[in-house]
C-alpha positions as CSV (number, residue, x, y, z in Angstrom):
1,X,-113.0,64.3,42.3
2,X,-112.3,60.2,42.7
3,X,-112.2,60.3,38.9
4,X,-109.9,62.9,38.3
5,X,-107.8,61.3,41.4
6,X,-108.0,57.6,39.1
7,X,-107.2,59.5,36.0
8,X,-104.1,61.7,37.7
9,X,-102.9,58.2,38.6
10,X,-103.1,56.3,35.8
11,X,-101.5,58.7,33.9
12,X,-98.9,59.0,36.7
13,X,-98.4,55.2,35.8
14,X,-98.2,55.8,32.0
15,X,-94.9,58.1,32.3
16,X,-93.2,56.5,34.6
17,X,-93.5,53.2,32.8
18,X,-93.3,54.6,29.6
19,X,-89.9,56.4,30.7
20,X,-88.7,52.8,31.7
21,X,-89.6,51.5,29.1
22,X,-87.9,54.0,27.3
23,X,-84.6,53.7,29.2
24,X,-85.0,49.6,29.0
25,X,-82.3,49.0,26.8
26,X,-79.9,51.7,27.3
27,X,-80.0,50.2,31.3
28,X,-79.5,46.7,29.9
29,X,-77.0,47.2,27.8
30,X,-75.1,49.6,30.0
31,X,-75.2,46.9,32.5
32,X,-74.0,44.4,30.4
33,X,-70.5,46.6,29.4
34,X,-70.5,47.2,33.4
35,X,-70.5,43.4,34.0
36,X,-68.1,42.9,31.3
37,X,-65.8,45.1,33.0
38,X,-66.0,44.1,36.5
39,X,-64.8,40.6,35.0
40,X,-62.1,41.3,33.0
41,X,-60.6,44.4,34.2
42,X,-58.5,43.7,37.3
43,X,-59.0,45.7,40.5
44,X,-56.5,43.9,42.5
45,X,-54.0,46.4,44.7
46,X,-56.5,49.2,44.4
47,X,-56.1,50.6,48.0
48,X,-52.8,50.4,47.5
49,X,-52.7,52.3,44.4
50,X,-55.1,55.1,46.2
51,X,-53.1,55.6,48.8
52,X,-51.7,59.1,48.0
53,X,-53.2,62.0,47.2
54,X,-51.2,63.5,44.5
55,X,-52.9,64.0,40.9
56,X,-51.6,60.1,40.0
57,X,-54.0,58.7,42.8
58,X,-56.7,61.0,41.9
59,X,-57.0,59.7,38.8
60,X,-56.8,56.2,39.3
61,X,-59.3,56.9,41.4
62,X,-61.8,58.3,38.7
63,X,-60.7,55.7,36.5
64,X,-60.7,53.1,38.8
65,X,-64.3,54.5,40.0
66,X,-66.0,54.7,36.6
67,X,-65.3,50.8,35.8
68,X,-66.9,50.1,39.5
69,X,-69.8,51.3,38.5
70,X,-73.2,50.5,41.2
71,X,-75.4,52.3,43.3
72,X,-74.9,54.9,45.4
73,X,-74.6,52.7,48.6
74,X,-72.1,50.4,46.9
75,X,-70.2,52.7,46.2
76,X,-69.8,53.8,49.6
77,X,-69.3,51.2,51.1
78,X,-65.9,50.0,48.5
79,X,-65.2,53.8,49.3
80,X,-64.7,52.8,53.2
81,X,-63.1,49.3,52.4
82,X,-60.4,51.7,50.4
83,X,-60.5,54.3,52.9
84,X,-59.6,51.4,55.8
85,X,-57.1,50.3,53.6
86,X,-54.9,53.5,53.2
87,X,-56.5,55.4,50.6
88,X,-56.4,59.1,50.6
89,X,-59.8,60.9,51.7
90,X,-59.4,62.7,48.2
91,X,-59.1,59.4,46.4
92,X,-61.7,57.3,47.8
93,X,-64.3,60.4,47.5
94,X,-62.9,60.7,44.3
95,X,-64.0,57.0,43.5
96,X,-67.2,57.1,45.1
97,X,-67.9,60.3,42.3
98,X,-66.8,58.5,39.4
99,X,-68.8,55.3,40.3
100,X,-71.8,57.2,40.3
101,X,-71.1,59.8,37.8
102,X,-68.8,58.6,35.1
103,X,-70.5,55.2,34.5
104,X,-72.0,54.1,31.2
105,X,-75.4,53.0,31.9
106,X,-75.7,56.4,33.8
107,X,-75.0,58.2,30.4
108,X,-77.0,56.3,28.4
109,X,-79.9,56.9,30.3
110,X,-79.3,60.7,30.1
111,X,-78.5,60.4,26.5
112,X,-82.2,58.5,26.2
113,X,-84.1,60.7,28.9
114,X,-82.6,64.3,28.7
115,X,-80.1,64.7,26.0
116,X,-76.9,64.4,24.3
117,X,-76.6,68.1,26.2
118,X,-77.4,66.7,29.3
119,X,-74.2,63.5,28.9
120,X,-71.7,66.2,28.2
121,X,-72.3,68.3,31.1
122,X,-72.5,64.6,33.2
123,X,-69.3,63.6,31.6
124,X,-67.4,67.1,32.0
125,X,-69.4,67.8,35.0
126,X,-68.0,64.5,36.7
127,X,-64.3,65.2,36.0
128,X,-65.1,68.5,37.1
129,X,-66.4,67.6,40.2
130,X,-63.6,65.4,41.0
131,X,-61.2,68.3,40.4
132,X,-63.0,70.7,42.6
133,X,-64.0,68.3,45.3
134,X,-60.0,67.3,45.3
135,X,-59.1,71.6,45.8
136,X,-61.6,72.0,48.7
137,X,-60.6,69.0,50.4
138,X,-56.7,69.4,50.1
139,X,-57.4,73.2,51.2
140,X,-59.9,72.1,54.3
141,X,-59.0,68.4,55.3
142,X,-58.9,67.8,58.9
143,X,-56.0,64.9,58.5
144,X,-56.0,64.3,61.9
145,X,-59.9,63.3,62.0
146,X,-59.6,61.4,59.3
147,X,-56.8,59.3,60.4
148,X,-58.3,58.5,63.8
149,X,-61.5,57.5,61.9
150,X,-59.7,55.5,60.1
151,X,-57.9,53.8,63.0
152,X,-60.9,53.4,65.2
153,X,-62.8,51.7,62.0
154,X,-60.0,49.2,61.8
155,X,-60.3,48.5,65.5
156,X,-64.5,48.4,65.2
157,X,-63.7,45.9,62.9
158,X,-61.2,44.0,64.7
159,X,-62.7,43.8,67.6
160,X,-66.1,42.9,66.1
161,X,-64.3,40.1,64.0
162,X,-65.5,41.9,60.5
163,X,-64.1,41.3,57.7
164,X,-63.9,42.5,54.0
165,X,-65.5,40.8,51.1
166,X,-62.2,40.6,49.0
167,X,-64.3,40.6,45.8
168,X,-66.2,43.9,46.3
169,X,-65.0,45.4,49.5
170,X,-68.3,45.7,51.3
171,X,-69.2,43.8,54.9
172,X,-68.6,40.0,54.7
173,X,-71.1,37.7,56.5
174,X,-70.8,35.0,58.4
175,X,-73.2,33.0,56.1
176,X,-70.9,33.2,53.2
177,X,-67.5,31.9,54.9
178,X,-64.4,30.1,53.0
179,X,-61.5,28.8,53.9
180,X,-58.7,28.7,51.3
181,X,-56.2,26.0,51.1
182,X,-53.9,28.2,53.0
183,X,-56.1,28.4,56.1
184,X,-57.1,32.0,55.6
185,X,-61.2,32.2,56.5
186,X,-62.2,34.5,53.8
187,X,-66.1,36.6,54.5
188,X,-68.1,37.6,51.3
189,X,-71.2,39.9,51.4
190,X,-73.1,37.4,49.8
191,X,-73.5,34.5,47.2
192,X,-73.2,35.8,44.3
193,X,-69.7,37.4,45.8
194,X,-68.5,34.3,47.2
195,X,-68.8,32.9,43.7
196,X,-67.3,35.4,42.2
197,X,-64.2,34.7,44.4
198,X,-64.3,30.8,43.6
199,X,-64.3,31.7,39.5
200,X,-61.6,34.0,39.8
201,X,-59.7,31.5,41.9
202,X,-60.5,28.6,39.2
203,X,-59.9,30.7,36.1
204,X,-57.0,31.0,33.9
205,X,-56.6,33.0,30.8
206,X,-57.9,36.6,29.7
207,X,-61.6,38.0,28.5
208,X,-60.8,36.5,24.9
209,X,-60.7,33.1,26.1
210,X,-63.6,33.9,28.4
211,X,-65.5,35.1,26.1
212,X,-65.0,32.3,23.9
213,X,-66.2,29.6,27.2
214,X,-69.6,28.9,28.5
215,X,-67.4,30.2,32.1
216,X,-66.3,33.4,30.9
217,X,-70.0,34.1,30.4
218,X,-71.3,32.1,33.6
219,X,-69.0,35.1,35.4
220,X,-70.9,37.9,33.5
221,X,-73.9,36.6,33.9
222,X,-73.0,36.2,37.8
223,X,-72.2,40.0,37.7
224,X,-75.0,41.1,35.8
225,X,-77.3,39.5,38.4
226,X,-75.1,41.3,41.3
227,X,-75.2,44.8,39.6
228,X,-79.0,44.5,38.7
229,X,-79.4,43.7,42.8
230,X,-78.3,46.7,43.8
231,X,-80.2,49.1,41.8
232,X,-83.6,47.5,40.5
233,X,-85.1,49.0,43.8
234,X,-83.8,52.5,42.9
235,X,-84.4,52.6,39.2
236,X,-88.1,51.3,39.7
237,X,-88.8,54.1,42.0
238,X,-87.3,56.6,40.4
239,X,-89.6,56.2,37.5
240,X,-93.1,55.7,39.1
241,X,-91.7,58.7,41.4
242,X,-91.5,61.1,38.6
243,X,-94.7,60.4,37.0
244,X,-96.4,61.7,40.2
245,X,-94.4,64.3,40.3
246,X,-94.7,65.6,36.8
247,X,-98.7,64.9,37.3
248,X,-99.4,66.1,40.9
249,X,-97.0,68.6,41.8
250,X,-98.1,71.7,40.5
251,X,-96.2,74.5,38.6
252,X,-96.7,77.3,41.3
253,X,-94.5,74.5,43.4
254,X,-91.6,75.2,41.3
255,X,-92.0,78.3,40.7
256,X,-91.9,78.9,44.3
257,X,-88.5,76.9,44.9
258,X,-86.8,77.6,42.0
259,X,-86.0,81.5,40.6
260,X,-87.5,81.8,37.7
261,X,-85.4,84.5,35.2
262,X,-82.0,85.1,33.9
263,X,-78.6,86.6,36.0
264,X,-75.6,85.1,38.1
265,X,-77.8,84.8,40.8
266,X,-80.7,83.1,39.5
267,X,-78.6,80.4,38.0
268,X,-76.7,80.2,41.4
269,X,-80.0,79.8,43.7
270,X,-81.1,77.3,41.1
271,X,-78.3,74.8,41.8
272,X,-78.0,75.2,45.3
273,X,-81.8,74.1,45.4
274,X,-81.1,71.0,42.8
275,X,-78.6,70.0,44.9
276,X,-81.1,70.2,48.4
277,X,-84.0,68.7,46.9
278,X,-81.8,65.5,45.4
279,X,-80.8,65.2,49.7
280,X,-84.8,65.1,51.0
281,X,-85.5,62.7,47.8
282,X,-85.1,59.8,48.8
283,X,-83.8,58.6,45.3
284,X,-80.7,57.6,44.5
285,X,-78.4,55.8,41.4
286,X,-79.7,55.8,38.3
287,X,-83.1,56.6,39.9
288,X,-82.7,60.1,40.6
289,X,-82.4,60.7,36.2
290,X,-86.1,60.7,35.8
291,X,-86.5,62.7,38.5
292,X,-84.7,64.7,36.4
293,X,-87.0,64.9,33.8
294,X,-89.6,65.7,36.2
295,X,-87.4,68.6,37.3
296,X,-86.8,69.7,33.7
297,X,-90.3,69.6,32.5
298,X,-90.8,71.9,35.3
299,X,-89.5,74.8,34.2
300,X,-86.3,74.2,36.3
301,X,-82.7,75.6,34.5
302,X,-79.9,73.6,33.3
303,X,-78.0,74.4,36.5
304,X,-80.4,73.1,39.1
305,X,-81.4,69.9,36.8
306,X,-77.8,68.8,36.2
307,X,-76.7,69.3,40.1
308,X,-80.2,67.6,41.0
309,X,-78.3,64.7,39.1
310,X,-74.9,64.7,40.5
311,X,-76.1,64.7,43.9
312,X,-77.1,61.5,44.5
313,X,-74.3,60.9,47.2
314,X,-75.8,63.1,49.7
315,X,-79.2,61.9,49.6
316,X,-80.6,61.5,53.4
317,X,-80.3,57.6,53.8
318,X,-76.8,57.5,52.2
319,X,-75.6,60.1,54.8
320,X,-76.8,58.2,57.4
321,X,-74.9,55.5,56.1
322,X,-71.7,58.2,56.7
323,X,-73.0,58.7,59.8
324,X,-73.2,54.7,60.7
325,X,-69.9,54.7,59.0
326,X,-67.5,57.5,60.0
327,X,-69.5,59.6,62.9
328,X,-71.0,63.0,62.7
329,X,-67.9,64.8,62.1
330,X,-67.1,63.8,59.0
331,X,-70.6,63.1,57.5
332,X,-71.1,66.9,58.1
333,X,-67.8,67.5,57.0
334,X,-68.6,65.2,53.3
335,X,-71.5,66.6,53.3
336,X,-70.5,69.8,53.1
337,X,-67.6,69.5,50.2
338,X,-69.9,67.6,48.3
339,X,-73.0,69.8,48.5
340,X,-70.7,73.0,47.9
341,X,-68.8,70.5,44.8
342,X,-71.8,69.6,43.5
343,X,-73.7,73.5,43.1
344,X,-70.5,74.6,42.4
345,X,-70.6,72.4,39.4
346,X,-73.7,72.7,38.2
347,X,-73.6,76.5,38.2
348,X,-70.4,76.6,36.3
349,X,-72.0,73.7,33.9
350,X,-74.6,76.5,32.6
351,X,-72.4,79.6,32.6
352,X,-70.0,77.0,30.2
353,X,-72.7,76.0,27.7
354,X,-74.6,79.3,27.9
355,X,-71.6,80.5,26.9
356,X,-71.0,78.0,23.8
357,X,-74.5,78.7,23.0
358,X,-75.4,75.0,23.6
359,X,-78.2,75.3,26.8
360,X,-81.0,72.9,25.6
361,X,-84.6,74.7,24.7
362,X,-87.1,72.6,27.0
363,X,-89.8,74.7,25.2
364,X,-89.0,72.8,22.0
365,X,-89.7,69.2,22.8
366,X,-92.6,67.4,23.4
367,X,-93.4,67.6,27.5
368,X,-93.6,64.3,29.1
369,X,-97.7,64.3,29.3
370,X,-97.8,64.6,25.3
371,X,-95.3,61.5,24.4
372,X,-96.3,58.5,23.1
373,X,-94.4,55.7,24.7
374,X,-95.4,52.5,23.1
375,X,-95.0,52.4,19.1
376,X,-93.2,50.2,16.8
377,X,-90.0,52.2,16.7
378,X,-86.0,52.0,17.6
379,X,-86.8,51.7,21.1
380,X,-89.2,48.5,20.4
381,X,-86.9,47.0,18.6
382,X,-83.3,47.6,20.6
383,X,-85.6,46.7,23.7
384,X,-86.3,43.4,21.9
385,X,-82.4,42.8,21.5
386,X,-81.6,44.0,25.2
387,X,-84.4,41.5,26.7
388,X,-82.8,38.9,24.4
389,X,-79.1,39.6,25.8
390,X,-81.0,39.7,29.7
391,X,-82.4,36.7,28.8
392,X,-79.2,35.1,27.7
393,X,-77.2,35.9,30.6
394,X,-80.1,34.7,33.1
395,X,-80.4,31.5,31.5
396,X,-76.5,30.6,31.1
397,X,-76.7,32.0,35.2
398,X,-79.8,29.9,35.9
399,X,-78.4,26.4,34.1
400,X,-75.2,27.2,36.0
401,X,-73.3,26.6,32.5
402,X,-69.6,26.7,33.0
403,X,-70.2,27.5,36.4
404,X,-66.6,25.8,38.3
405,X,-67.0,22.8,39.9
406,X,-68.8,19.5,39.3
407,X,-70.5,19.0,42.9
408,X,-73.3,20.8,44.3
409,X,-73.6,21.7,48.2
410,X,-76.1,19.7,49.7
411,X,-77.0,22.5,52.3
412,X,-76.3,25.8,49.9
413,X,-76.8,24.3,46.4
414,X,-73.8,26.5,45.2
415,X,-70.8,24.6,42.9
416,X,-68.0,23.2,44.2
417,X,-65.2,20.5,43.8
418,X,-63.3,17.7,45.1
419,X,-60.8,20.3,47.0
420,X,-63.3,22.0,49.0
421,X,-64.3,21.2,52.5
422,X,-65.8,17.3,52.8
423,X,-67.9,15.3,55.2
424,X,-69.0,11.7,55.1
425,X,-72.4,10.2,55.7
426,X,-73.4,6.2,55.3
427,X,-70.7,5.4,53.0
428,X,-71.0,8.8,50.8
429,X,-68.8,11.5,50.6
430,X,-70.6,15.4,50.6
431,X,-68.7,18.5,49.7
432,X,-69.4,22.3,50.4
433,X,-68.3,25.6,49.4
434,X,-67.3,26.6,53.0
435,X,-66.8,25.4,56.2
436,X,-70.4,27.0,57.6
437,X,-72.5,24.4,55.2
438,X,-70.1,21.9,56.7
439,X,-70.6,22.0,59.9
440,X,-74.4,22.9,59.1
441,X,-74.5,19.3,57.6
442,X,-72.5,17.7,60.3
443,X,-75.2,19.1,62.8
444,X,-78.5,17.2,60.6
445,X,-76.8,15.3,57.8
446,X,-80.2,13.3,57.4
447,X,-82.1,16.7,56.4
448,X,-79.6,17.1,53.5
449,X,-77.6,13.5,52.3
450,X,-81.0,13.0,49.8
451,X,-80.0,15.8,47.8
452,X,-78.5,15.4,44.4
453,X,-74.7,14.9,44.3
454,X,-73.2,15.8,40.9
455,X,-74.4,18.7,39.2
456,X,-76.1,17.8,35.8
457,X,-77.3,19.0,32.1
458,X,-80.6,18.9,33.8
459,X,-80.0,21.1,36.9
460,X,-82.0,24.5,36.5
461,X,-81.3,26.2,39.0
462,X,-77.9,26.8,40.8
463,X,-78.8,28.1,44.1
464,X,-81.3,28.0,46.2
């Protein structure tokens, strides 16, 4: 029994890893595009661009939403900054699908994982989903609700003295504070946002020129980092999770949950259930996609597989984050459209390529026990190249090169300049990236004066 148990495991261990490893370079180099993006494609005036809920803010919303890509809590949480700012209901739900939906180291993944079947009912799914979502809720929108949400959010906030991180819309801290030249005390969510800010701010020209500087890259690199924050946890356990689920979970299981057959109704029941077993998963982002597999190798239909992966907004902890957010009402009341949305979708994504004859054959391809991972192939070798690019982007991060400013904080070790915030101890003048490692000098400037001044060819590591 212990053997069998240390044997299930182990090869529990070998899919999951060997789907990663599979999926290495597609989530590199989507990544990389992503972080290219975020840079050089200019978000500024969004909320004001969202603010109405005709087809023009819809889609600027999807597009808008597809170049912002992240994980599923990111995206909700930009979705409330642009909802506090004046966007529509339709248009910052509308966002939040596109950011997890329409981005491209989402499809990739699919492409790699489940199929170029699989991508066009995620692509055409997505758009879909935005449509339908946008008919239910201009049909069933309880404006009212919304807008006192909205105004009692802005009054948390004000009263609580939070503020936006202008670079990503998410809660700023009080850690990661800046004052501009103006006076204006800016909050960021965290480091690498705060830099992010102070590049933008000390950047001129477009992506060619950028592209052409050690800077343009030290702001890529800076994003790259960021985006691979927010979804390493996810991704991780979305591949160990489905190679125990593909080994432990018996067949009888799905059978059990899932209709097994052909009909309206079959299809129907099948993505309902996708859609409630991606909300008790657990498993969000890009995460939920070998799940998917898991699902697929199953025996489960196209319908129940591809709603399983659109529904990784409604997962338990990101509705509590609603919740946290908005209140009951309207966490039941998104939770609702999207859970409807989402089956909706999925049931009309198999009755569409049923129809065009295109429904993938699971009983064709290898299942997911028989593969061989590991072997000198493509995926070796465009794994080599995407480690190289990871690598590359790390270092130029890592050496800080073209990284603004010529001074490091004493107290932070972030990059700064002669115009930022200054104190002087014993005949040397200090300088900081905000007024908190200011006054966090000015309270023990002994603990920090011996630390190195000018930032150097030799300085490995930028922060601390």
């Amino acid at each position: 029994m212990q053997a069998t148990l240390i044997s299930g495991v182990l090869e529990s261990l070998r899919i999951g890893v060997g789907f990663l490893w599979t999926a290495a370079w597609a989530i590199i180099m989507g990544l990389t595009i992503t972080s290219l993006v975020q840079v050089y494609v200019s978000k500024e005036r969004m909320a004001q661009m969202l603010g109405d809920g005709d087809l023009s803010g819809l889609t600027k919303a999807t597009v808008f939403g597809a170049a912002s890509s992240g994980c599923s809590f990111g995206a909700v949480a930009i979705g409330k900054g642009l909802f506090k700012k004046g966007a529509h209901a339709v248009n910052f739900l509308a966002f939040m699908f596109a950011s997890t939906n329409l981005i491209v180291e989402l499809g990739l993944m699919i492409l790699i994982l489940l199929g170029w079947e699989f991508l066009v009912a995620e692509l055409l799914g997505g758009l879909i989903l935005i449509g339908v979502m946008a008919v239910i809720v201009h049909l069933t929108l309880p404006e009212n609700l919304f807008d006192e949400v909205r105004e009692t959010l802005n009054e948390r906030d004000r009263e609580s003295g939070v503020t936006e991180d202008p670079t990503c819309g998410m809660e700023g801290k009080e850690e990661y504070t800046l004052t501009t030249d103006g006076g204006e005390t800016l909050k960021f969510c965290s480091k690498g946002c705060l830099e992010t800010y102070r590049q933008e701010m000390s950047s001129r020209g477009g992506w060619r020129e950028g592209l052409l500087s050690w800077g343009g890259w030290y702001k890529v690199a800076n994003q790259y980092r960021k985006e691979w924050s927010m979804i390493w946890k996810d991704v991780i356990a979305g591949f160990l999770i489905s190679g125990f689920v593909i080994v432990f979970v018996p067949q009888w299981v799905w059978n059990t949950l899932f209709i097994q057959g052909d009909g309206l109704l079959v299809t129907a029941e099948n993505a309902i259930m996708g859609v409630a077993i991606a909300v008790i998963s657990f498993v969000g982002s890009m995460g939920n996609v070998p799940f998917a597999v898991a699902l697929w190798g199953g025996g489960i239909s196209f319908a129940g597989v591809i709603a399983f992966v659109y529904a990784d907004l409604i997962t338990i902890p990101v509705l509590n984050v609603y919740r946290k957010y908005y209140g009951w009402k309207i966490m039941l009341y998104i939770l609702g459209v999207f859970f409807v949305t989402m089956a909706f979708t999925g049931f009309l994504m198999e009755l569409l390529f049923d129809a065009l004859g295109i429904v993938p054959d699971l009983a064709g391809g290898e299942t997911a026990a028989e593969q061989t991972y590991f072997e000198l192939n493509y995926t070796f070798y465009l794994n080599l190249v995407a480690f190289a690019l990871s690598g590359f982007l790390v270092y130029v991060y890592r050496r800080g090169l073209g990284a603004p400013g010529q001074y490091r904080d004493p107290v932070c070790g972030m990059r700064t300049d002669d115009e930022a915030p200054s104190a002087s101890h014993e005949g040397t003048t200090y300088y900081f990236c905000a007024e908190t490692c200011k006054r966090t000098f000015e309270g023990d400037p002994t603990e920090f004066a011996d630390q190195s001044l000018l930032v150097t060819s030799h300085d490995h590591d930028h922060d601390h």
